[in-house]
N, C-alpha and C positions, 0 to 999 in steps of 0.2 A: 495498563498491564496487558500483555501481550501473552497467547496463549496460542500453543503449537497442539492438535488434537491428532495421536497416531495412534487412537484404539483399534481401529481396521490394517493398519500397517500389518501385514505378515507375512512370511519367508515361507510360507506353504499352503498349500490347494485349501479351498472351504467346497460346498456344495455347491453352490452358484459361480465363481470363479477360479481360474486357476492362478498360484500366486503371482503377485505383480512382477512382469519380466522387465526389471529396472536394469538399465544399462550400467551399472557399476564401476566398471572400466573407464566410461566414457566421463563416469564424472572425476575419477582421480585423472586423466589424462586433461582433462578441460575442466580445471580443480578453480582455477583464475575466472574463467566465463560464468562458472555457476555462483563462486565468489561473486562475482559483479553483480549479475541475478539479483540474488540476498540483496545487494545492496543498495542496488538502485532502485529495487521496491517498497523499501524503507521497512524492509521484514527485520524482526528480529535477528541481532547479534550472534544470539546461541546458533544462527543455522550455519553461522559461519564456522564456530569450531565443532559443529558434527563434520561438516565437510572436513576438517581436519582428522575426526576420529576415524572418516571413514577410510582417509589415505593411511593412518595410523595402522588402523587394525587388520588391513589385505594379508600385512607382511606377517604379522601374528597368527593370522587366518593359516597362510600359507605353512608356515612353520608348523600350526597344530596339524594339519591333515600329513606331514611328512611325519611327524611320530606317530602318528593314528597307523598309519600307511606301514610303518616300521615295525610297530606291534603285532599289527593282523600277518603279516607275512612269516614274525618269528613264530604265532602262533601255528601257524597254517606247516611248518615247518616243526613244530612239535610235533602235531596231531599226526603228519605223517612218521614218526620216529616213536610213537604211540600203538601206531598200526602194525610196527617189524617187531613192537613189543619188545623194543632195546630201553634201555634205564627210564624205567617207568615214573617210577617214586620221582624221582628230581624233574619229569616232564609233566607231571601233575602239579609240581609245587608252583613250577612257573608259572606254567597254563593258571593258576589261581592270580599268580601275581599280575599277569599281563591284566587279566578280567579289572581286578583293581583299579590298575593305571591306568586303563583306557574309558572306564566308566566318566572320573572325572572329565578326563581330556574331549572324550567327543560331548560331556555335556556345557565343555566350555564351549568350544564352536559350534554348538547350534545357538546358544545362547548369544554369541557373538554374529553368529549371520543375522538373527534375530534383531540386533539392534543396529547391525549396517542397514538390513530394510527399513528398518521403522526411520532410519534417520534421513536414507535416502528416500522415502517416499513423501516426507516431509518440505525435500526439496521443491522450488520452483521450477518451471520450464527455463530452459536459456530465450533471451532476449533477439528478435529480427535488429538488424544492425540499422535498421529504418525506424527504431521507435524515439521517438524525440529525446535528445539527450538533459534536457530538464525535466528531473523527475515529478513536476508539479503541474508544469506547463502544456497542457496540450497544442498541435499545430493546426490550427484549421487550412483544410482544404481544399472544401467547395463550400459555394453557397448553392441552396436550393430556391427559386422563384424570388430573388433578392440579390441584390449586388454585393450587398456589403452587411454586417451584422449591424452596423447604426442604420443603412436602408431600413431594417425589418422593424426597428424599434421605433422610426422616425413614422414608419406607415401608419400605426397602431401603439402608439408610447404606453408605460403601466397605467393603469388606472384600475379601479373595483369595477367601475363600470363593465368591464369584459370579464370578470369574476366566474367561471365557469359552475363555482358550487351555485349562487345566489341565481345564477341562468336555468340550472338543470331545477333547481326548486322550485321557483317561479314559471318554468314551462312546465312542472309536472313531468319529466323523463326521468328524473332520479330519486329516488325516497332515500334520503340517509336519515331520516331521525327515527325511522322504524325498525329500520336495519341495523342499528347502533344499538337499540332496546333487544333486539331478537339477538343479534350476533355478539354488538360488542363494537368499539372504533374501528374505524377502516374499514367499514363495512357497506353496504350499501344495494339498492333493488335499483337496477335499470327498466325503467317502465314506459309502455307506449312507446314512439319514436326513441327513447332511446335505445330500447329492446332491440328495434328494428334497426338501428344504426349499428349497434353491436352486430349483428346476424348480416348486415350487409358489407362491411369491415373485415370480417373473415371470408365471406366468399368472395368478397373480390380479390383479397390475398389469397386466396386456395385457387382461383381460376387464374393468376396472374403465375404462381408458379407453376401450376400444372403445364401452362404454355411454354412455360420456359424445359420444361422434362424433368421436372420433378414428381418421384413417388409419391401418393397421398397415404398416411399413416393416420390413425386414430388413437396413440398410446395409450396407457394405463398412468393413471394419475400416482397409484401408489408403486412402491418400490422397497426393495428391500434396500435398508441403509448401506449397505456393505456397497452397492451398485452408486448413491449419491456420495458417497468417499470417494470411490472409484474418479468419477467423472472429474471429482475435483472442488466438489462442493460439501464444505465439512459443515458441523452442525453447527458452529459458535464461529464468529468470525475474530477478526485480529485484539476487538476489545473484550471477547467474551460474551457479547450479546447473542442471544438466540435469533439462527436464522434460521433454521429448517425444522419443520412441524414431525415431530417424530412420534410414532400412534408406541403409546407405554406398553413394555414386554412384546413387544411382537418383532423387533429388528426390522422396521419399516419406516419409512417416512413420505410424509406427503410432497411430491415432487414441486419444485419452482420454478421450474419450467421442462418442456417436452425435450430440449436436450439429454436431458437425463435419461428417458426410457430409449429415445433415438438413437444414443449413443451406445447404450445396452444391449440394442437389436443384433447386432452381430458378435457381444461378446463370445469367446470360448471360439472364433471363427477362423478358418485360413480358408482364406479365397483359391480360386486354385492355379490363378496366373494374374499379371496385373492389369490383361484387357478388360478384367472383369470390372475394373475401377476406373473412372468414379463412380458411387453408387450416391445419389442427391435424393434425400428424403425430405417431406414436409408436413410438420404433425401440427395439428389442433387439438388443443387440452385446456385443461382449466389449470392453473398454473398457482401456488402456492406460499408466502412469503410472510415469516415469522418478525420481519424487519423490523423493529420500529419508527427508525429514520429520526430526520430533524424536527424540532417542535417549530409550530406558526405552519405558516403557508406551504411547507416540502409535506404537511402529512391531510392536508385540509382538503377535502373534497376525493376526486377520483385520482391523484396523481400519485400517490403511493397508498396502496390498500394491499389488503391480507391475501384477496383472494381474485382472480381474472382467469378471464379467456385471451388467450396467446397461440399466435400462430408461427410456428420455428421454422427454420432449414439448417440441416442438417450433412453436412457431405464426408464422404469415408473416399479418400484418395491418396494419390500416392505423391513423395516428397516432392518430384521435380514438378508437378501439376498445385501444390499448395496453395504457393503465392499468387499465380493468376487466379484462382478460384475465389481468392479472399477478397479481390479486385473485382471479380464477379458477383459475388455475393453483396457486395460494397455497391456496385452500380447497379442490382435490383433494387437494392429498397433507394437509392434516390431514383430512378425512375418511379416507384410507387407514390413517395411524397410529391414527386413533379407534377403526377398526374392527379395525387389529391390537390393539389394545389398549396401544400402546406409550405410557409416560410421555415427554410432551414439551415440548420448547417453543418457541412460532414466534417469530425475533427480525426487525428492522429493522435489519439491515447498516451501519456505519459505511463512512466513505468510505477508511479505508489496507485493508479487507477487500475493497472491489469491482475485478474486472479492468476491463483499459482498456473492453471494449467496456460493460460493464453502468452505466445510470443509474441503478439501484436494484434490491437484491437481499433477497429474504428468505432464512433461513436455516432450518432447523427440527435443532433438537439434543435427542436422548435423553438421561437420564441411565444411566450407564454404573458399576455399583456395583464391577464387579472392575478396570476403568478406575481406579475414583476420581476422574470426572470425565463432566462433560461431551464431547457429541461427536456431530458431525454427520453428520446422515441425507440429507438435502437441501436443496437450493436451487432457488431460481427467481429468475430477471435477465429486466429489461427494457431489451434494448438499444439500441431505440431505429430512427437508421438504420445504426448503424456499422459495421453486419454487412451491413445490403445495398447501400451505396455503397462496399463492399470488393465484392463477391460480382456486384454488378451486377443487382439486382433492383429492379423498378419494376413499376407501372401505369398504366393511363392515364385519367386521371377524368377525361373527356369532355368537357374544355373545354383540348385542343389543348393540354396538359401533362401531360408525362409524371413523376408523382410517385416517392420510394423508400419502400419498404415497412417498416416497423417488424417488428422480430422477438423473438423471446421464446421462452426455455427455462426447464426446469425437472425434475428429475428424478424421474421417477415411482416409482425402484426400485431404490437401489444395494446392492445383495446383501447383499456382504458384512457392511455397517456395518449392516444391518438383522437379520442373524442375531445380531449382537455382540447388540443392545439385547434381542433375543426372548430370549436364551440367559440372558444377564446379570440382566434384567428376571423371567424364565417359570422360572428355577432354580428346585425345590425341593430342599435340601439334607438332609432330615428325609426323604423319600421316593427321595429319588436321580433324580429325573424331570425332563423338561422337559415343562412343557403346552404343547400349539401351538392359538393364537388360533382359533377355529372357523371364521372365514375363509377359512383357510387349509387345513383339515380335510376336505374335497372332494376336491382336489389333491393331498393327501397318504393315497391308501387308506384315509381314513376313519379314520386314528390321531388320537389324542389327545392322545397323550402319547409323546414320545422317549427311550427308558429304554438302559442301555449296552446296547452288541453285546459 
C-alpha cells in the first residue's frame, strides 16, 4: 500500500518558511516529463491523475478569479454611486447580494489553489536524461582499487570469517549487547580503537574537504518537521514504514542526516547576484534513522543502525554549474575511498532508487565479504530546484529576475558503513589484526594496526 504524505503541503507562508514557490506552469507545460517521473519511479498511479487535476483546474482557477474580479469592480462601482447618494435602497440590495456570491466563490479558489499545492508538492523532481533507462538496473561506472566487481570478490570471496560484528566483539571495539539492553536493536557503543577510528574517519573527511574549499558547519540535530518535508524527506516512506524520529507535540523531528539543517541554512534567502554562488558547505552531525530495513545480515551489526556520526556536503549553486558539481562531488568521495584503500564501486542510480527530490544520483557501494554482498558507503543527488522552491532560496541575476538556486548533496563520510568495509576488507585472520589505511594513521596515535583489547 502505497501512501502519499501532504500534511505540510501549503499555498501560504507559516513562521519558519515562506510558501513553497512551485513552478505550476512548468508542470502543466511539461505535464508528459513529470508524467514520465511518476512513472519511471514506480510512484504511485494516483500522481498521475493529480497532474491531470492540476492541468484540469488552472482553467477553473482562471475562470473563478475573472467572476471574483467582475464582482469586486461591480461593487466598487456601487460604492462609488452610494457616495453621490443616487438610488441607494437597490445599491444596498446588491452590495448584500455581491457579498453573498463572492463569499462562496473566493472560498472555492483558495480551496482549490490549496489542492493544486498539495498535489503539486507531492510531485517528483523531473528525471537528468542520463539516469539509466531500466528503472531497476543501475549502470556502474568506475571501479575503486579493483578492476572488475568479480576482481573484488575473487580478492576476498564471502565467508563469516571477515564477519565484521563477530571481529568488532572479539577485538572489544564494539559493545552491541549492552547497547541493545540500554537503547534497544541497532544500537550499539563504539569502544577503544573503534572510538578512535570513528574520530579519525571524520577528521580526515573534514580536512579532506576543507582542502578542497569547503565551509565547515556544525548543524543542529533537530529541526522543525515542516523544514524535513521541505527538503524532501517525509516521515513514512512509499510502504508506510516509519522513517523519521519525530519528538511527540512539538513539530520537530530528529534529522537523518545534516542535509537537512544544511539545506535550511539559507532558507527564506536571495542571494544578491549569482557570483555569490556556489556556496559548498560540510556538516558533522549525528545523524538519525527510524528505518528498519531488511531482516538477516542488511540489519546485523554496524551497517544499518538507528543512530551515526555522518559527515555531508552540501552545495547551493546555480543551474548551468549543477551537473559538473555532481561530477565533482562524485570524484571526491572516490578519491577518499582510493586513498582509504577500500575496494569499490561507483554506480548510476536507476530511477525506483531516486527520492522524490533527486534528478540523478550516484551511488558508490563496497564490497562487503562477511555481508556477503554488496553495500553502500555513499551517495551524491542533484536535486535540482526542488529543494529550494520548497526552502525558498533564490538569486537575483541582474536582469530584474529573481532565479532558484539548484542544490546538491553528497556524503562525505558515513561512519559506520565505512568501518563495516575497513574492518571486512583490512581483516587479517592469520595474524588476528586489522591494518588501518595510512590515511587514517595520523588521527589515530600513529597505530597501524588494531589488534584485540
Amino acid at each position: 500500500m502505497f501512501r502519499i504524505i501532504r500534511k505540510y503541503a501549503t499555498a501560504k507562508n507559516s513562521d519558519t518558511l515562506l510558501r513553497p514557490q512551485l513552478n505550476i506552469p512548468d508542470i502543466i507545460a511539461r505535464s508528459s516529463l513529470y508524467k514520465e517521473s511518476v512513472t519511471r519511479r514506480q510512484l504511485p498511479p494516483t500522481l498521475l491523475s493529480d497532474i491531470d487535476f492540476i492541468i484540469e483546474s488552472r482553467p477553473l482557477q482562471s475562470q473563478t478569479y475573472q467572476q471574483i474580479s467582475k464582482l469586486k469592480r461591480e461593487r466598487q462601482q456601487l460604492a462609488n454611486i452610494l457616495k453621490s447618494k443616487q438610488d441607494t435602497d437597490n445599491c444596498k440590495t446588491r452590495l448584500k447580494e455581491i457579498k453573498s456570491e463572492l463569499k462562496p466563490l473566493e472560498k472555492y479558489v483558495d480551496d482549490l489553489q490549496e489542492q493544486i499545492y498539495a498535489k503539486a508538492e507531492a510531485l517528483p523532481n523531473l528525471l537528468d536524461e542520463t539516469v539509466p533507462s531500466d528503472p531497476f538496473k543501475e549502470d556502474v561506472v568506475q571501479m575503486i582499487n579493483c578492476s572488475s566487481q568479480e576482481d573484488a570478490i575473487a580478492r576476498r570471496p564471502a565467508s563469516d570469517l571477515y564477519d565484521h560484528k563477530i571481529i568488532c566483539e572479539n577485538f572489544n571495539i564494539v559493545n552491541f549487547n549492552t547497547a541493545s539492553r540500554i537503547a534497544g536493536s541497532s544500537w550499539y557503543y563504539l569502544m577503544n580503537d573503534g572510538a578512535l577510528l570513528e574520530q579519525a574517519l571524520v577528521q580526515y573527511a573534514l580536512s579532506k574537504a576543507r582542502q578542497r574549499g569547503y565551509t565547515m558547519v556544525a548543524p543542529p540535530s533537530i529541526v522543525k518537521t515542516e523544514i524535513v518535508s521541505a527538503c524532501g524527506f517525509k516521515p513514512n516512506d512509499q510502504n508506510n514504514e516509519k522513517q523519521v524520529y519525530q519528538l511527540e507535540d512539538e513539530g520537530r523531528s530528529l534529522t537523518g542526516t545534516a542535509e537537512i539543517p544544511l539545506g535550511a541554512l539559507h532558507s527564506s534567502t536571495v542571494f544578491k547576484s549569482g557570483n555569490e554562488l556556489p556556496k559548498k558547505y560540510v556538516g558533522v552531525s549525528r545523524s538519525y534513522r527510524a528505518e528498519a530495513g531488511a531482516s538477516g545480515k542488511d540489519t546485523r551489526g554496524l551497517y544499518r543502525v538507528h543512530e551515526f556520526t555522518k559527515v555531508e556536503l552540501f552545495h547551493f549553486t546555480k543551474s548551468d554549474l549543477a551537473e559538473c558539481e555532481l561530477e565533482e562531488i562524485k570524484d571526491f568521495q572516490v578519491e577518499i575511498f582510493n586513498e582509504l584503500g577500500i575496494q569499490a564501486k561507483v554506480m548510476n542510480m536507476p530511477t525506483s532508487d531516486l527520492g522524490s527530490p533527486a534528478m540523478k544520483k550516484y551511488d558508490i557501494e563496497a564490497w562487503m565479504p562477511g555481508r556477503g554482498k554488496w553495500g553502500e558507503l555513499s551517495s551524491c543527488s542533484n536535486c535540482g530546484e526542488y529543494q529550494a522552491r520548497r526552502l525558498g532560496i533564490r538569486y537575483d541575476n541582474q536582469q530584474d529576475k529573481l532565479l532558484h538556486v539548484n542544490t546538491l548533496n553528497g556524503t562525505c563520510m558515513a561512519v559506520p558503513r565505512v568501518i563495516v568495509a575497513l574492518i571486512e576488507q583490512n581483516y587479517n585472520p592469520e595474524t588476528n589484526e586489522i591494518s588501518i589505511p595510512k590515511v587514517l594513521q595520523p588521527f589515530m596515535d600513529g597505530k597501524t594496526k588494531i589488534v584485540p583489547v
